[in-house]
MARROTOR-706392 format. One record per residue (C-alpha): residue in one letter; x, y, z. Coordinates in steps of 0.2 Angstrom, whole numbers, plus 5000, padded with zeros to 4 digits. Layout:
aXYZ;...
//
This chain:
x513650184915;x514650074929;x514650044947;x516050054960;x515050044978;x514449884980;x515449724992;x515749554986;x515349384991;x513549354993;x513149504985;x514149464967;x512649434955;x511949584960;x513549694956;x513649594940;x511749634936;x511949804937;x513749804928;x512749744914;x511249854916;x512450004919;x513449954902;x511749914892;x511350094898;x512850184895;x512950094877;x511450164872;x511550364879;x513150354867;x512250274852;x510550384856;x511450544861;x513150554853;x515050524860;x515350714868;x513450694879;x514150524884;x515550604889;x514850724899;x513750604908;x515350484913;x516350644921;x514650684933;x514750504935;x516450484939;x516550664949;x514950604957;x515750434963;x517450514970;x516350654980;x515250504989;x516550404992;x517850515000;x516950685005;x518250774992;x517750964993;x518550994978;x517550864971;x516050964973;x516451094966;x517051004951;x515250934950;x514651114954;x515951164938;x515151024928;x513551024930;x512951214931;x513251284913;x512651114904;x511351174891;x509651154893;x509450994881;x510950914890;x510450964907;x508850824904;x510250694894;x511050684911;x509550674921;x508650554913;x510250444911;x510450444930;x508650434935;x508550284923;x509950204931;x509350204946;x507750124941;x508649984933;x509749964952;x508049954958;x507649804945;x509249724948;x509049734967;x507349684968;x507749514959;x509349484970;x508249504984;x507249354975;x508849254972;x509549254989;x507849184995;x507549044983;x509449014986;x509149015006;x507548905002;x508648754991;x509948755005;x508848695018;x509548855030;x508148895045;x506548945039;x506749145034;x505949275046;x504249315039;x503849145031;x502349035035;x503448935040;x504349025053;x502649085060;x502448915062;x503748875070;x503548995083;x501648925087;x502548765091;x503848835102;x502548955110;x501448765112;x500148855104;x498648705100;x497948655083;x496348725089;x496948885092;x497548885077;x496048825070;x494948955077;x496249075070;x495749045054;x493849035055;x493949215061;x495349295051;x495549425041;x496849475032;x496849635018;x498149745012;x497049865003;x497649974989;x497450134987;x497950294975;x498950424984;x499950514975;x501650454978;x501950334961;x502850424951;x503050304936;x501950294922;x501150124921;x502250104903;x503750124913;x503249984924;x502749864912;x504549884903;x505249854922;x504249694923;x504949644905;x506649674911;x506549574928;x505949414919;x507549444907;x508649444922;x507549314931;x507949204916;x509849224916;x509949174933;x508649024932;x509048934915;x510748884911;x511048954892;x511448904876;x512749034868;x511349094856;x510049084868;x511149204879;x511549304865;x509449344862;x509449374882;x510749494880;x509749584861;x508249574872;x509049674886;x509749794876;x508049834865;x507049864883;x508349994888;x508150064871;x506350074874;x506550134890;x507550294884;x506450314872;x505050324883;x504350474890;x504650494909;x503350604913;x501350584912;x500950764899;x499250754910;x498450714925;x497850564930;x496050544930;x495250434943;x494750284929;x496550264925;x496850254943;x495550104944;x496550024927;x498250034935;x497749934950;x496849814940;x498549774932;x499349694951;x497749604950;x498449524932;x500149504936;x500149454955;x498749434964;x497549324952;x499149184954;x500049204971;x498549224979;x497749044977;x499649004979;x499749064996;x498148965000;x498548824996;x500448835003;x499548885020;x498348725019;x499948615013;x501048655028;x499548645041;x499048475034;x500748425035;x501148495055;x499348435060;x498948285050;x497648245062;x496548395058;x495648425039;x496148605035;x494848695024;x495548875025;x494049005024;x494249135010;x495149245025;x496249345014;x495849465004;x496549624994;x495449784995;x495249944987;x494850124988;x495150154971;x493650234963;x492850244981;x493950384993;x493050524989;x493850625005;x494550784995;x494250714977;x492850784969;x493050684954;x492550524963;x490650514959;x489250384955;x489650344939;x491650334944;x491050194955;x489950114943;x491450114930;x492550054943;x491949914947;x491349854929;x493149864926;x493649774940;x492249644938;x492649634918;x494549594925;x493849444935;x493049374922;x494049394907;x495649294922;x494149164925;x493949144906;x495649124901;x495848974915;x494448884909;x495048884892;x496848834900;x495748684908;x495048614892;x496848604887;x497348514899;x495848394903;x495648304886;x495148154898;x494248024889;x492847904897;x493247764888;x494947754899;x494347844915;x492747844926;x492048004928;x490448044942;x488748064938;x488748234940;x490048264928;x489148174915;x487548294917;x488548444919;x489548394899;x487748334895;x486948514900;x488548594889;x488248694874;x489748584865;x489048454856;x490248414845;x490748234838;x492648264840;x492348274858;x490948174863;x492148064874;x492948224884;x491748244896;x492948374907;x493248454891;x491348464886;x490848534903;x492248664902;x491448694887;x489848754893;x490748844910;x491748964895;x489948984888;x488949044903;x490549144909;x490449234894;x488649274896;x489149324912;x490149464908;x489049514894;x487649524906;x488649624919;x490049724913;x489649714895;x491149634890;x491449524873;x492549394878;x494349354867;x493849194859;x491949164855;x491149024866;x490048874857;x488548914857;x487549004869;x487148984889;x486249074902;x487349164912;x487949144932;x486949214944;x488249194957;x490249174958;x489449024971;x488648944956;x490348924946;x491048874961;x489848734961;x490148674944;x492248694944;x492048594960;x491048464950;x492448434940;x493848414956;x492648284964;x492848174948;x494548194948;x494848144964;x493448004965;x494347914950;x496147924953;x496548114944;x496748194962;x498448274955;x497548354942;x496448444953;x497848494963;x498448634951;x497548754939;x495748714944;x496248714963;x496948884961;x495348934949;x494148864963;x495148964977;x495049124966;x493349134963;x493149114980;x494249254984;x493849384969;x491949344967;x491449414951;x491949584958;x494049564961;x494149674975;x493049754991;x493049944987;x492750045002;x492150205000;x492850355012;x492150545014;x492950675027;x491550695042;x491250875039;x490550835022;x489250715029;x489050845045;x488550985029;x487450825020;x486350785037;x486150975038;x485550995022;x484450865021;x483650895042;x483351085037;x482551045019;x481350915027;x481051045043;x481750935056;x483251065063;x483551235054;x485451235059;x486051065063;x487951115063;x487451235077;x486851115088;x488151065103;x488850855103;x487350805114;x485850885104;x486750815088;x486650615095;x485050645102;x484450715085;x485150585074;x484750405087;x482950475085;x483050485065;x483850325064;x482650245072;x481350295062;x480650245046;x480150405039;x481550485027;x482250645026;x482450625010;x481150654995;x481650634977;x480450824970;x481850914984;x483051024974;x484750994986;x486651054986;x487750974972;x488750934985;x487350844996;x486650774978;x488350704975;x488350614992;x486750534990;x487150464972;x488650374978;x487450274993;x486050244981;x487450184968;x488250104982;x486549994985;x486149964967;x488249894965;x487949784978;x486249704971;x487349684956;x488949634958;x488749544979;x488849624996;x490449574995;x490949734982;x490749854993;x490749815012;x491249975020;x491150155024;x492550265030;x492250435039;x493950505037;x494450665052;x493150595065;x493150675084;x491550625090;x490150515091;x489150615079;x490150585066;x489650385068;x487850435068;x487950545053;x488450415041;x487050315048;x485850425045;x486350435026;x486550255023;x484750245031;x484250375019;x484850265003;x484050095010;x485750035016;x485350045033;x483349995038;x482750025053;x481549935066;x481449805080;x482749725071;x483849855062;x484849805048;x486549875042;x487249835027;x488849905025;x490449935040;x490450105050;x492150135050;x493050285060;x494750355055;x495650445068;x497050545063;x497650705071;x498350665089;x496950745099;x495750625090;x496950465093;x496850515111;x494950535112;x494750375101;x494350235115;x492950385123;x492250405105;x491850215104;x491350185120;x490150315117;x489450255102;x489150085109;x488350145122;x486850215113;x485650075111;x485150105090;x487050095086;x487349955097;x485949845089;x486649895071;x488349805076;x487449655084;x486749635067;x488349645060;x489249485071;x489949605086;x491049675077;x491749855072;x493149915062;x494150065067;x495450135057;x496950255064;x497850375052;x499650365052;x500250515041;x499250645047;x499550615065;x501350625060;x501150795052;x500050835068;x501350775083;x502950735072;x503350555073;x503950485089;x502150545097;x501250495081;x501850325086;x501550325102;x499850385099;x499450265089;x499950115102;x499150195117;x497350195107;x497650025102;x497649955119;x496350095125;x495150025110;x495549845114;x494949885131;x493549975130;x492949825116;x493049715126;x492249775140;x490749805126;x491149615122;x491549695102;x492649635092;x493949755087;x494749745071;x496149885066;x496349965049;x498050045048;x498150185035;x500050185034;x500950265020;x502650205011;x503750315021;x504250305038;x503550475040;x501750415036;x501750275043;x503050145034;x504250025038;x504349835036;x502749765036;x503149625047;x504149725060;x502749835060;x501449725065;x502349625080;x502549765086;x500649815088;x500249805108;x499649645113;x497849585107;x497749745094;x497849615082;x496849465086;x496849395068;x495849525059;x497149665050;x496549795036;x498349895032;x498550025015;x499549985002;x499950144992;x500950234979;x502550184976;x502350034988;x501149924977;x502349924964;x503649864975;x502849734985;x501649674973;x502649724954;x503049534949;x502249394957;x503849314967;x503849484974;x502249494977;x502049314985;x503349334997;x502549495001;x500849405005;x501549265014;x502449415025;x500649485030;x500149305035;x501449265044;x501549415055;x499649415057;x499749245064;x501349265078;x500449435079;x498949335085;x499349185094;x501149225102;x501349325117;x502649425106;x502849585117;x503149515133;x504649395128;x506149455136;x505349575151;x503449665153;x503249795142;x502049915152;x503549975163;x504150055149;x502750165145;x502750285158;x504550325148;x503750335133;x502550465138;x504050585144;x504950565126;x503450595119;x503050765127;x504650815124;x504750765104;x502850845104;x503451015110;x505051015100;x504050955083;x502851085087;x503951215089;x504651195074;x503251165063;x501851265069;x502451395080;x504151465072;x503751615064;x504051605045;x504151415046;x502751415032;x503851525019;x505651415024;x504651255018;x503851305003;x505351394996;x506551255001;x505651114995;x504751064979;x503051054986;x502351194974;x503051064959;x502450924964;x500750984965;x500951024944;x501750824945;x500250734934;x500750574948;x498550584953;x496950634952;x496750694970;x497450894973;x498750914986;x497951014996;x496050995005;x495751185003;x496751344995;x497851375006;x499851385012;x499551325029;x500451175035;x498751125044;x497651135026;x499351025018;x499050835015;x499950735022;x501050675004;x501550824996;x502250865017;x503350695018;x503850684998;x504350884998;x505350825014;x506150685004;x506550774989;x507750895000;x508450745010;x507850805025;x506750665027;x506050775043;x504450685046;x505250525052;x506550585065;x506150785072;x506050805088;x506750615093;x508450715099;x507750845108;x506550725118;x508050565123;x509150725127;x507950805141;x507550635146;x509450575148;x509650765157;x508150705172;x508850535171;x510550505174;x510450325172;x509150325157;x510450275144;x510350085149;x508250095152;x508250165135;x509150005128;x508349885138;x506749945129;x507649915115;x508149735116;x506549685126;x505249805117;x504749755100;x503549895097;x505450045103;x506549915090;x505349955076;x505250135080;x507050155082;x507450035065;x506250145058;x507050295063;x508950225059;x508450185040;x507550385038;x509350475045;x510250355032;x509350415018;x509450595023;x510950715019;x511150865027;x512450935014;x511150915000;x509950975012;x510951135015;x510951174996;x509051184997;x509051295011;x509951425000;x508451434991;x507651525005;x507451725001;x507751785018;x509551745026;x509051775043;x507551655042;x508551525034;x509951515047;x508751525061;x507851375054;x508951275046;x510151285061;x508951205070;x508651075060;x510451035057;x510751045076;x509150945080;x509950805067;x511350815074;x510850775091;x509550625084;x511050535076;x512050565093;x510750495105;x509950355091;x511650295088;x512150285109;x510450205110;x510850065097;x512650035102;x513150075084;x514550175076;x513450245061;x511850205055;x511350025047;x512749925056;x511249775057;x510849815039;x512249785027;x511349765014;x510349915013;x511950015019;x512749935001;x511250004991;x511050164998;x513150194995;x512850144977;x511250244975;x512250404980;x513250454968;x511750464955;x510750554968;x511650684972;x511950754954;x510050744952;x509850854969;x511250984962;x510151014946;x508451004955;x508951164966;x509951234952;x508351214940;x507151294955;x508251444956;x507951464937;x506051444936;x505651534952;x506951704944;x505451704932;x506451564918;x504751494908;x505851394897;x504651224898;x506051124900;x506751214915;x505051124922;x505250974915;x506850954919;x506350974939;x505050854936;x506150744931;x507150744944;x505750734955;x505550564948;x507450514948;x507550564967;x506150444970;x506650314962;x508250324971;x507650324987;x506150214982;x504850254997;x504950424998;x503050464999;
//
């Protein structure tokens, strides 16, 4: 299979990559499937390429011609040869993106945007001081978290074989080859695509949530284990080498999270013992990396004493070793190492019940804390440096001390997340069973935060062990009293904080206190004590709006305010970008968003809290996605204050965090934006922002009523999208363990938030991240003749408008309102179709129009070339995908139960994704 979109110059290896790729490909779906399927498959290709490239009507119907009587075994040939090609664009593309970076890096060009160094720069040119920068650091925090919404829709097999293939190409373009060693890179090549066609696309079952847990463990091998230590210690290099007056000990600020195993909000297979497995798994992960580097170690430190000094305490830490062999009696590093492998491994016998790969010698008594590791790997790096080894402390043992600073013996924080009206039933429950309130839900706001202040503050429980309660109040109660015997196990650390998913109120705050005081996480008194975080999520745009009220509230009953003294003055709040979206469409989602976060900074302030913001964004710009650097300057000012907590999920942790070049620029990005985000007045460059608000809210009245209209108050808007999108098969997907919906139920309002923005995507609609956008700048240019030239001013002055609108350009690029029309023919009812859809398309239509006078462009990505490129390559191997996709949903809902008609959509679901790469 061969390409014929993409531009020259710079862009040359990446067109040969996926020549070769394409050819590789194409070679083998003629040795696997025969000359005449081969055939086939280069016609749809061919027809495919002459329709995206001039338009040709008659082109589509030749596709149409092609494409509709193919038999059914043929019909999946053709779709898993585009779908796979698309995935191996999306290899190819990933590592050119790696290759233009390391060659902007050896030309010594200006620092990329997103670097450290960069963010650096732009501290010096901003005059920000050393200690500013200092106390930056001492307070920081920095954690993508990863989570497991359903939007991968790769198999972890596939990914590995990705991986394999990357380091193949990664290899061609780094060493320079001998002619046999190219010819192995090219057999090598060649038997991963074999493996890959061989491979089965699809998952034959669900996923269950401990397979979850196993596939995020994997980033933890591949990426973050290395690259994070790396990024450390590049962060301390460059600050020691800017402000060599100042020693630079970075605290362990960065970290990754996790939910996985924890978010119980609409999973009812998230229990105790998921969380117990959970983190044994991830604990057994630490260990087993740890193990491996101290064995690495004793490889590389065969240092003899009768040639080097070595400190006292690295003789008694080799003396104390279970080594005692004569071979090595000069080797004190090695000897110590030695007895580290030895009391590692009792360590993870004693926690996670884990033999380690290779035996130790002899036994040891086991670590009581990832601290006292740390104490005797840094044993070993004072002797180093003490007697003229400080280079060899500078790699593998420096990144292993950083690590175990970093990953504990636990890997990653899991937070643990439940919807409010689950706790609300829990507290009732557990007040009517002990005879405090018969009817607690009953009770209006004020009688709820009276009830529960009063019960927080007393030692008495509610609960009693001989009380029969609800499976669903039992279950509730498990995970805290798991939660508190996980900590005692494996470190505070492990599990830090609490999540209360759809919170309106203060209530909702209290509730979760009560429960953690009922499981001993919480203990009251003259001095309470809370162990954990309280964290809100607000997520519908009424809640967003009453966010700053909520808080203020809660900080101003006395019991709550004492619980977050004890915790440093400081309170987490996390804000919901994907259901606000499906709430208020996505103009006033975002707006939303950016008016709490300076509502909430003030009202934090004014309560002299410090506020730290956990973004639940998605990987589409209809939940919540976007560049991640972009998306943080243009938080308001102080929102960020160098404390961030942002998602990472589906599809999107593959991407970012797949290889560990990837992965590490990806870190560094977070860094960098977090620290500009911080200390730069980034908002306010060119002219005050606030000016601008006032036009804000007017668009944003405007895109609310028009989303709205649409969505929830068109009659037969529920029936248009479920019979024009693939919602109902992507529920059947196998891609998670969590349903799609929170209830039984065809409403819009009862639809998560996923299954709404993928269904969208699949169609090529992509109507989550631009409705209502051309309604709303239309009305506003109508009542303001002259608004044109505000509007782009807010564009060149306003970082927070440039994202959105970026945002915004990237979504209508995607989208494709001729593929979109051929869904739309799936509705039943004409009338309702044409009445719908004719909205849409005019309301598209008028989004492009105003978005494009706005940016001063002719079409959309004029700024982004690049992307423009990979989206015209991408094309013609979409759109055969989306022609079969509607013409296999036709089939299957006239009553077809051929299984393959299913598996076929299902594969195109996946080949559509992968095309379009953040569709969830």
């Amino acid at each position: 299979m061969r390409q014929d979109t993409l531009d020259t110059g710079k862009d040359e290896p990446l067109r040969d990559d996926i020549r070769l790729l394409g050819r590789i490909l194409g070679d083998t779906v003629r040795e696997q499937e025969g000359d005449a399927v081969f055939g086939i498959v280069e016609r749809v290709r061919q027809t495919a390429v002459r329709f995206a490239r001039d338009g040709d009507p008659a082109a589509r119907d030749e596709l149409a011609a092609l494409l509709d009587p193919l038999p059914r075994d043929t019909t999946q040939v053709v779709v898993r040869a585009f779908s796979y090609f698309l995935q191996l664009a999306n290899i190819a593309e990933d590592e050119h993106h790696i290759r233009r970076r390391r060659a902007h890096d050896l030309a010594g060009s200006p620092p990329r945007e997103g670097s450290l160094v960069h963010a650096l720069d732009a501290l010096s040119t901003a005059k920000v001081p050393a200690e500013a920068i200092a106390d930056f650091f001492a307070h920081a925090l920095v954690a993508p978290v990863l989570t497991a919404h359903p939007t991968e829709v790769q198999r972890q097999s596939l990914i590995r074989n990705h991986r394999d293939l990357a380091r193949l190409l990664d290899r061609r373009e780094r060493l320079q080859m001998t002619p046999e060693e190219q010819a192995d890179n090219d057999l090598a090549l060649a038997n991963a695509i074999l493996t890959l066609w061989q491979s089965r696309m699809l998952r034959p079952v669900r996923l269950k949530v401990i397979d979850e847990v196993k596939n995020g463990i994997t980033y933890f091998d591949e990426t973050f284990f290395t690259e994070l230590p790396r990024l450390y210690i590049q962060a301390t290099q460059q600050l020691q080498q800017r402000y060599p007056e100042k020693v630079w000990a970075l605290p362990p600020f960065f970290r990754v999270g996790s939910w996985i195993g924890g978010d119980r909000d609409g999973n009812p297979y998230v229990t105790a013992d998921i969380l117990r497995e959970a983190l044994r798994l991830q604990s057994a992960a630490t260990l087993r990396h740890y193990l491996d580097e101290v064995h690495e170690l004793g490889g590389e430190l065969p240092l003899s004493d009768l040639l080097v000094q070595v400190t006292p305490e690295l003789v008694a830490l080799a003396e104390h070793s279970t080594d005692h062999s004569p071979q090595r009696a000069d080797e004190p590093y090695r000897r110590a190492l030695s007895g580290i492998y030895a009391r590692l491994a009792a360590t993870a016998r004693a926690l996670d019940q884990v033999e380690p790969a290779r035996h130790e010698i002899g036994h040891a008594e086991p670590y009581a804390t990832p601290d006292a590791l740390r104490a005797d790997l840094k044993v070993l790096a004072n002797s180093l440096k003490l007697n003229g080894s400080a280079r060899l402390a500078g790699g593998r043992l420096r990144r292993l001390l950083r690590a175990v600073q970093v990953f504990g013996f636990h890997l990653a924080p899991i937070d643990l997340r439940q919807n409010s009206d689950v706790h609300a039933r829990s507290v009732g429950e557990l007040l009517a069973r002990a005879g405090r309130c018969p009817d607690y839900e009953a009770l209006p706001e004020n009688e709820r935060i009276a009830l529960l202040t009063a019960e927080i503050a007393t030692p008495r429980p509610l609960y009693s062990p001989y009380v029969e309660y609800s499976d669903e109040t039992r279950g509730e109660l498990d995970i805290f009293f798991a939660a508190r015997e996980l900590r005692a196990k494996y470190g505070a650390a492990a599990l830090p904080n609490c999540i209360i998913s759809k919170t309106d109120g203060v209530s909702d705050l209290l509730e979760l206190a009560l429960l953690l005081k009922e499981s001993g996480l919480l203990a009251p008194g003259e001095n309470p004590r809370l162990d954990v975080n309280i964290i809100p999520l607000f997520e519908t745009i009424e809640d967003l709006q009453k966010s700053a009220a909520t808080m203020a509230g809660v900080f101003g009953l006395p019991v709550y305010r004492q619980l977050i003294a004890g915790r440093g003055d400081e309170q987490e709040v996390m804000l919901g970008y994907s259901d606000s979206n499906k709430d208020g469409g996505f103009l006033t989602s975002g707006w939303e968003l950016y008016k709490a976060e300076i509502a909430l900074t003030e009202v934090f302030r004014e309560h002299g809290v410090r506020l730290r913001l956990f973004h639940g964004r998605g990987g589409s710009v209809g939940r919540g996605g976007g560049p991640s650097y972009h998306a943080i300057l243009a938080q308001p000012a102080g929102a960020v204050s160098g404390q961030i907590r942002l998602t990472e999920q589906g599809e999107v942790i593959s991407t970012k965090y797949g290889t560990p070049d990837t992965g590490r620029r990806n870190l560094e990005v977070l860094l960098a934006a977090t620290l500009e985000a911080s200390l730069t007045d980034h908002e306010n460059q060119v002219e005050p922002a606030e000016p601008f608000h006032p036009v804000l809210d007017e668009l944003s009245q405007r895109a609310f009523a028009a989303y709205r209209g649409l969505v929830y108050e068109t009659p037969g808007f529920t029936t248009y999208f479920r019979q024009s999108t693939v919602v109902s098969e992507i529920a059947s997907l196998n891609i998670g363990s969590r349903p799609a919906s929170r209830k039984a139920s065809e409403r819009i309002e009862d639809l998560r938030a996923i299954p709404w923005v993928f269904s969208w995507a699949q169609c090529r609609l992509m109507l989550p991240g631009w409705y209502g956008f051309g309604s709303a700048v239309d009305g506003y240019l109508e009542a303001h003749p002259g608004g044109l030239d505000t509007l782009r001013r807010m564009l060149r002055a306003w970082p927070f408008f440039r994202s959105l609108l970026s945002n915004m350009d990237m979504v209508l690029a995607k989208s494709d309102l001729a593929i979109a029309s051929r869904y739309a023919e799936l509705v039943a009812d004409a009338g309702l179709r044409e009445r719908i859809f004719g909205r849409i398309r005019a309301e598209w239509e008028l989004t492009r129009k105003h978005l494009l006078a706005i940016l001063e462009q002719d079409d959309f990505l004029a700024d982004n070339p690049m992307l423009k490129r990979s989206l015209q390559l991408r094309a013609p191997y979409m759109d055969p995908l989306n022609h079969l996709q509607v013409e296999l949903l036709k089939r299957h809902r006239a009553g077809d139960t051929d299984e393959r008609v299913a598996r076929g959509i299902h594969l195109t679901i996946n080949g559509i994704a992968s095309g379009l790469r953040n569709s969830g």
